[in-house]
N, C-alpha and C positions, 0 to 999 in steps of 0.2 A: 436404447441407442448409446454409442459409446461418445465422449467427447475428446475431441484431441487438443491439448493444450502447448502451449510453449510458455516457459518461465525464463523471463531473461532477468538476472543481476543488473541492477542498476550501477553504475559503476564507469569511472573514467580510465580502467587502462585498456590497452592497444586492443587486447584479448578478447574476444567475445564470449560471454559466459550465461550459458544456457543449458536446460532441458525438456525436453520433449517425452510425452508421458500420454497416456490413454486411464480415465475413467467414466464408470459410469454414472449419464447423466444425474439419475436419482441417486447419487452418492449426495453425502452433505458437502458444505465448505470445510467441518471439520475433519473427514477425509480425506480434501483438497490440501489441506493446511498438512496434514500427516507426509501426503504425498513429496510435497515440496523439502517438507523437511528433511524428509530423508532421503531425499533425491540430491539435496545440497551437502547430504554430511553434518544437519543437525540434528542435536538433541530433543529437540521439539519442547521443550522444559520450560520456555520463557514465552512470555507472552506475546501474543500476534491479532491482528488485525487482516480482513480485506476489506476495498475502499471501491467502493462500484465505480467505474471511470465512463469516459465520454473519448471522443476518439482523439484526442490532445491531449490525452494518461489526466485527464484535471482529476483529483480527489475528490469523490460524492462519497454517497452514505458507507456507514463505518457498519461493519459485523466482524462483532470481535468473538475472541475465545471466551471470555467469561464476561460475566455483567459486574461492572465497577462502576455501576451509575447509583443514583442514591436511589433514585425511584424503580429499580428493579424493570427497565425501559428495554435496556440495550439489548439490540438484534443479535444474537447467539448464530456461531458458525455450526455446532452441533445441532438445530433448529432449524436450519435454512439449507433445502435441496441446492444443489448445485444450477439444474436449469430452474428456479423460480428466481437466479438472478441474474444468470449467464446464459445468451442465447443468439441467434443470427443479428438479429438485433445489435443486441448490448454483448459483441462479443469481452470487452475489456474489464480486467479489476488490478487493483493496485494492490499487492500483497506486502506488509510491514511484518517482519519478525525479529525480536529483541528491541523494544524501544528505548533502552539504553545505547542498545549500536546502530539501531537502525538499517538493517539488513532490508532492504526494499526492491520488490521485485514487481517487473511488468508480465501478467497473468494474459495470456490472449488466447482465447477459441479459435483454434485453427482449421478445425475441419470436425465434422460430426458424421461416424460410423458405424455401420451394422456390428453388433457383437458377434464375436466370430465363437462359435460351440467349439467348448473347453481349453478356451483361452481363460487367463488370468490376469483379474483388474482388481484394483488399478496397474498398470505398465509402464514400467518406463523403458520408452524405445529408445532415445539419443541420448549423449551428453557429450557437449563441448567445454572445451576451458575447467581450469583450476581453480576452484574458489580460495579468495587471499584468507592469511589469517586475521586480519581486521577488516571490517567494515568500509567502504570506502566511504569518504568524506564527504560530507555534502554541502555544498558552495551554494551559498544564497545570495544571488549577485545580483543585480540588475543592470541592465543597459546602459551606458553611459550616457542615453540621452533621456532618460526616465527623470533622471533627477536635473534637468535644466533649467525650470521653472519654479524648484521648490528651494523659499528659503527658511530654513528651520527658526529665524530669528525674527520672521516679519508676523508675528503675530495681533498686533494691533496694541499689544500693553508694554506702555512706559513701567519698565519695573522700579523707576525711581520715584513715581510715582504714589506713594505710599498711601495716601488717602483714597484714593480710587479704584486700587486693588480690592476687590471681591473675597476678604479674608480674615477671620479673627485672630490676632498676632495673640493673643493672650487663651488659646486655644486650651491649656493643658495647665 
């Protein structure tokens, strides 16, 4: 079976920046990852991640490009089929490449199809929009009423306090 995917750029300008692309399902993520990259205009050189998602893009489990865990743990995208994580189901993954820039992209299973005899996969069918030459910026903001109840000083300890403090002053 073939899968149809859509990569959108995460990204605040007006433009909507996507690709549309066909592989197959028994391809790996590292495939997936190749795909993207070069469907974007990268180099594919810097490190990347996908992040299994839930249908609010929330970030779950990480499968990266290589293993930089101490315990030789981490889920490898070269190791992992494309459908043993992508499926009608679980169509969604969160794709991070460069975690210096933070290049981050919304991966979604958009349709799954018969291979078509002597067709060539992976495909990329569409592409809208210009990818910028930076990264766009990513604002961690919260709701203006998120923080109504929180006062960062109401901790319960008089710091003048000095005998009551939980601390050895003569530490070093």
């Amino acid at each position: 079976m073939i899968y149809r995917f859509r990569a959108i750029l995460d990204n605040d300008t007006e433009e909507d920046i996507f690709r549309d692309f066909e592989i197959r399902e028994t391809d790996t993520l590292e495939d997936l990852h190749n795909v993207i990259t070069q469907s974007f205009g990268f180099d594919g050189t810097e490190m990347a991640s996908f992040y299994l998602s839930n249908d609010q893009w929330e970030q779950g489990e990480e499968i990266s490009l290589f293993d930089l865990s101490d315990d030789n743990s981490a889920r490898l995208m070269g190791e992992t089929k494309i459908n043993d994580v992508v499926h009608e189901i679980q169509p969604k993954l969160i794709y991070v490449y460069d975690f210096f820039s933070m290049w981050t992209f919304f991966v979604e299973l958009a349709e799954i199809v018969d291979e078509v005899d002597g067709a060539s996969y992976p495909n990329l069918m569409f592409v809208k929009g210009q990818v910028p030459d930076d990264a766009p910026e990513k604002l961690f903001e919260a709701e203006e009423d998120d923080f109504d109840n929180f006062d960062e000083f109401d901790d319960g300890f008089d710091v003048n306090d000095y005998d009551n403090l939980d601390f050895d002053e003569n530490w070093n």
